[in-house]
C-alpha positions, -999 to 999 in steps of 0.1 A, spaced: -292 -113 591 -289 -117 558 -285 -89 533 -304 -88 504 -278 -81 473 -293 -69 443 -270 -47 416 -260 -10 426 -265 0 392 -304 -7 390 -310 15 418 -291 46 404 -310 68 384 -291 77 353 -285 116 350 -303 133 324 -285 154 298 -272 150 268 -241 123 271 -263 98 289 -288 98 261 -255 97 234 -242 70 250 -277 51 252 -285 58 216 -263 54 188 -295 61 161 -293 100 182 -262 107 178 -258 93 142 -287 116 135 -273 150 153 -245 144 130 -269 144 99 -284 174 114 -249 192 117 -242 186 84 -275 196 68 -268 224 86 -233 235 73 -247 225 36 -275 255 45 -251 278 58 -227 268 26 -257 274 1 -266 305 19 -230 320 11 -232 306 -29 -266 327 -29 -250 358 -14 -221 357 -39 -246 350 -66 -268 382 -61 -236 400 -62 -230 389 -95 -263 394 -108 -263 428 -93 -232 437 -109 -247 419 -141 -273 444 -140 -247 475 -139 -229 463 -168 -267 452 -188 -280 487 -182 -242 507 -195 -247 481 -225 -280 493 -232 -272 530 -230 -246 520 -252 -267 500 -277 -290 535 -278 -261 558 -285 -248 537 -314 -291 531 -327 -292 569 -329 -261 574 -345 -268 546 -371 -298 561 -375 -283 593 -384 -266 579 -414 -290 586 -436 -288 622 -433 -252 620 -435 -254 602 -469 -279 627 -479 -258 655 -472 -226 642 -491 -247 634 -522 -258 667 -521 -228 686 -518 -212 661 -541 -237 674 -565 -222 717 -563 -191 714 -571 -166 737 -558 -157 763 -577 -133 788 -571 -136 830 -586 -97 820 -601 -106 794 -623 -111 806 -661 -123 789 -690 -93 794 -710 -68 767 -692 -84 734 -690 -80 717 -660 -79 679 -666 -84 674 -628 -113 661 -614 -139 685 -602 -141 682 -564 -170 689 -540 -172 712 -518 -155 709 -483 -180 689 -457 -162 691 -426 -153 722 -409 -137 716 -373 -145 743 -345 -111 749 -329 -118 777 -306 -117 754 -278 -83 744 -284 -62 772 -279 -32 756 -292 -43 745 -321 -58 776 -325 -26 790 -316 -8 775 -340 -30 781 -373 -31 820 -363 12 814 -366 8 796 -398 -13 825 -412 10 849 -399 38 829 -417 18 826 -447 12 861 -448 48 874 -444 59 850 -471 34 865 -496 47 897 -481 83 895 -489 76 877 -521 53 907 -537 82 930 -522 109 912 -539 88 908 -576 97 940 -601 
């Protein structure tokens, strides 16, 4: 009897799956790991393009309070005009007060008449303050007409 000997190893089937085809193919595996990278450079360029439409976005907020700005400072600009108007013409009246009389020159310079008036009603200290200064005012003249002969 003689027994035919032939290699174990060509009769067993190798097992399918993934480390019998690694180890049978080196081109595979260097190619999964080109695939694995590819796909971390994705993920990596899909973060970049989520912090970059955050900028923009916030890019956009600060463009759009820039261009309300830019229209506040066009409409006041174009204001000036009427501004420069306005002083040229009150420059033009000259103020002129009932205790002035024509017998004492006045070598000053005639000076226009007040442009700016400043609503203080909504400032109750300030207005506070200029009713005391009045009142002050007042009291002074008061006790200097009492003291005159």
């Amino acid at each position: 009897m003689s027994y035919h000997t032939r290699s174990l190893s060509s009769h067993v089937r190798a097992p399918s799956g993934v480390g019998s085809s690694v180890a049978q193919s080196p081109a595979l595996v260097a190619r999964i790991e080109e695939k694995k990278a590819e796909l971390a450079h994705l993920k990596e360029l899909k973060e970049l393009s989520a912090a970059v439409a955050t900028q923009m976005e916030s890019l956009e907020q600060k463009l759009s309070t820039l261009s309300d700005g830019t229209e506040a400072i066009a409409a006041v600009v174009g204001n000036w005009h009427n501004v420069l108007r306005a002083i040229n013409m009150a420059s033009s009246k000259l103020a002129k007060t009932p205790g002035d009389s024509k017998d004492e020159p006045d070598n000053s310079p005639p000076l226009p008449q007040t442009l700016v008036r400043i609503p203080t009603e909504h400032a109750p200290n300030v207005h506070a303050q200029a009713e005391a200064a009045e009142a002050a005012e007042a009291e002074a003249a008061a006790n200097e007409s009492a003291m005159s002969p």
